[in-house]
C-alpha positions, 0 to 999 in steps of 0.5 A, spaced: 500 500 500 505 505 501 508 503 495 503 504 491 501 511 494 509 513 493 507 512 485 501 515 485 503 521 488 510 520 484 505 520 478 500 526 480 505 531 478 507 529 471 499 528 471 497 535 472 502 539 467 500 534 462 492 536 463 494 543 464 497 543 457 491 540 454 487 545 456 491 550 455 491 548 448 484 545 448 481 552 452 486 557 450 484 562 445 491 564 445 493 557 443 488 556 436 492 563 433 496 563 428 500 568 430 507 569 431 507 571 438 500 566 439 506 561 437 511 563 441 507 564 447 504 556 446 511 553 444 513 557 451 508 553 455 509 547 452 516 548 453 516 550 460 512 544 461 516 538 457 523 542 462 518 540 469 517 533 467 524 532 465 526 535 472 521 531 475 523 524 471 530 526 473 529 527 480 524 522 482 530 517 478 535 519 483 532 519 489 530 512 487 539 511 486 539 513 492 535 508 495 538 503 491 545 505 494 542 505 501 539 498 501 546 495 497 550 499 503 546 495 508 546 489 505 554 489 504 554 491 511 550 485 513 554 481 509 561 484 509 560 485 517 565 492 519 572 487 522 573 490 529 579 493 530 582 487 534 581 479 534 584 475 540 591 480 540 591 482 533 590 488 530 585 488 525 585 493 518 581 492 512 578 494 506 575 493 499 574 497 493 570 495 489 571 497 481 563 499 479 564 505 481 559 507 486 557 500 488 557 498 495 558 491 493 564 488 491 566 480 489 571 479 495 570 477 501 574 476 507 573 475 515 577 474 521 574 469 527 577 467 534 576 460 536 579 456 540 585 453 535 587 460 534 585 466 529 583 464 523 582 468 517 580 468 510 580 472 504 577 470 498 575 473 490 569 471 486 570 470 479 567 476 476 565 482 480 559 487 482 553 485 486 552 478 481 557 474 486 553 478 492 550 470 493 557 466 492 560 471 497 554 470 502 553 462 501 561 462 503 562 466 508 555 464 511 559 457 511 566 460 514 563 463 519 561 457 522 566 451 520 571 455 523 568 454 529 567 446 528 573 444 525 579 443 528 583 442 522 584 447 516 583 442 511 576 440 514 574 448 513 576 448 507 572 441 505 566 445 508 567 451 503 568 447 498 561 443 499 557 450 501 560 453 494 558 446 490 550 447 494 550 453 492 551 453 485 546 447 484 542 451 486 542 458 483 546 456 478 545 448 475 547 450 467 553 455 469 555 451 475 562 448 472 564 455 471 564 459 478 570 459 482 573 463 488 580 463 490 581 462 497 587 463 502 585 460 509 590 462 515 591 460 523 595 464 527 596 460 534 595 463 542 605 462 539 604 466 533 605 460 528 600 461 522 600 456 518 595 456 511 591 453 506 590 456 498 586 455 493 589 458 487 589 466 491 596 470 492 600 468 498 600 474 503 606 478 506 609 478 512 612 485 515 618 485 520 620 491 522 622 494 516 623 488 512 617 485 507 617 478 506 613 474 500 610 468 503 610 463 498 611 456 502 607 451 497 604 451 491 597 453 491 590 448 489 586 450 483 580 455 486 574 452 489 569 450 485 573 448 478 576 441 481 575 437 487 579 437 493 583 431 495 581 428 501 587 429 505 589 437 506 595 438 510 596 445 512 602 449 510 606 453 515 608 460 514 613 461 520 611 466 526 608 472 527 612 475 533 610 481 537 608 486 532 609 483 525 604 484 521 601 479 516 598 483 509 593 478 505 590 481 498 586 479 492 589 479 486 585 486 484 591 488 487 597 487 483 593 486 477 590 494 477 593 499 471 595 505 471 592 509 465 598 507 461 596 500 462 603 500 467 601 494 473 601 496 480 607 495 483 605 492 489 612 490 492 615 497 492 609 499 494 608 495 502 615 496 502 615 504 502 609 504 507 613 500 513 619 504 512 615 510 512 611 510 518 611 506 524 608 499 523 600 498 524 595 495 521 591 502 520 597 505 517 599 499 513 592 499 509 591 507 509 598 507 506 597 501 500 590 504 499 591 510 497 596 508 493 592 504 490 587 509 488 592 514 486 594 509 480 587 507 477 585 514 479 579 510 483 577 506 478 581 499 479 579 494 473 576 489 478 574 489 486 581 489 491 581 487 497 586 488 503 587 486 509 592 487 514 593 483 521 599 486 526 601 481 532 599 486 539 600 480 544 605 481 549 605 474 552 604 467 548 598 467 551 592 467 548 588 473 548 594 477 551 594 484 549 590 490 551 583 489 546 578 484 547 577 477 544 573 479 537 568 475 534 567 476 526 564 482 525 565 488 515 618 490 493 621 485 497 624 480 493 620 473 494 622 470 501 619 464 503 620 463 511 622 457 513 617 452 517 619 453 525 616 448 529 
């Protein structure tokens, strides 16, 4: 009911220009001269009348954009919940640019959760972008955001991202099903600061020590989720420890793939090595830093969503939830270095 009286009153003004037009030209004896001036004065009218209607049209589209605007913001909010500023000791920084300009609605995801195996974080990339993966991204961060509770290993997280991700094509997309994927990038931070990881077809992270930058590239990644099945056996990959203020910066693939307008890549490497050495290290100053390089090199309009997050150690001790802030819940170059497995 409230929608259709916000059409009839949305109707009701373009309806009475448009009488008064016809009666003018109908009823005015102005209007049936032939006159010079008669006919000056009748395309005056009629102009005035067709400018209305199209202020009219314009501002009722643009009011609706907003709208629409507004609700994808919500729904991104809901989805895509704000992180908050730190998870069980870790310093949490994140951020998504989508590459539709003005949209809210990106193809990435990530999430970050306290459990009792240690943080886990996932960062993830929908094929394609905009809000036609806003269902892909849902069906697997709704999975993560639970199985990162149950399961205690990795590979039964990932086992059950692949599933929900199979359900959820099934059902939404039976004929295209075989050509979605996502690329995915699973890491645990233990209570010691030992991560280990899982990657299906997703950049490796950096890790930031001081002023040095290295690239984790421990494995060889699997295909991304959805393309292939999985073994059935997933044995993590470790990625070294992450002592007291190192941070660890996870990426989509929009990130090294953005263009200038020269069709130059983004040089993510001098970049993040930039940023650590011109400011004290954090994950607010980390992100801060690459983002707005990132947005000066594609002048705001990356080819494709990018997203980054940055997760700096702030405990003090080796226990778990040590440090300063509460333990969260999931809420929105360097040469090529890998580190050596330490246990």
């Amino acid at each position: 009911m409230i929608r259709i009286r916000g059409r009839v009153r949305s109707l009701g003004l373009p309806t009475v220009w448009g009488a008064a037009a016809v009666t003018y030209k109908l009823a005015c004896p102005l209007a049936q001269e032939t006159g010079l001036e008669a006919r000056i004065v009748t395309s005056a009218v009629f102009f005035a009348v067709g400018t209305g209607l199209i202020l009219h049209v314009r501002q009722t589209l643009a009011r609706e954009l907003r709208q629409l605007r507004r609700v994808a913001g919500a729904a991104q909010r809901a989805l895509l919940r704000p992180l908050p500023p730190c998870v069980d000791g870790l310093d949490i920084a994140a951020a998504q640019l989508p590459s539709e300009r003005g949209a809210a609605i990106g193809g990435d995801l990530y999430e970050v959760v306290a459990t009792e195996y240690g943080v886990r974080a996932v960062m993830g990339d929908v094929r394609g972008h905009g809000i036609g993966t806003f269902g892909t991204v849902a069906a697997v961060l709704g999975c993560f955001r639970e199985a990162a509770h149950d399961e205690k290993d990795l590979g039964s997280v990932l086992h059950r991202l692949e599933r929900a991700l199979a359900r959820h094509l099934r059902q939404e997309q039976p004929a295209g099903a075989a050509e979605e994927f996502v690329t995915l990038l699973l890491v645990e931070i233990r209570a010691d600061g030992e991560m280990t990881a899982l990657n299906c077809g997703h950049p490796w992270p950096y890790r930031l020590s001081g002023t040095d930058v290295d690239r984790l590239a421990p494995a060889d990644p699997y295909p991304p989720l959805g393309l292939f099945p999985l073994p059935a056996d997933l044995p993590t990959v470790g990625l070294g420890y992450l002592d007291h203020g190192d941070a660890l910066f996870l990426f989509t693939d929009g990130a090294e793939d953005a263009r200038d307008a020269r069709g130059r890549f983004f040089p993510l490497p001098s970049v993040v090595k930039s940023v650590v050495r011109g400011e004290p290290l954090s994950s607010q100053s980390v992100l801060r830093g690459i983002l707005t390089a990132l947005r000066h090199h594609t002048r705001g309009a990356p080819p494709d969503d990018i997203a980054l997050m940055v997760l700096t150690n702030g405990r003090r001790t080796s226990l778990r939830g040590a440090g300063n802030c509460a333990t969260g819940h999931s809420a929105p170059a360097a040469d090529d270095v890998s580190l050596p497995h330490r246990r």
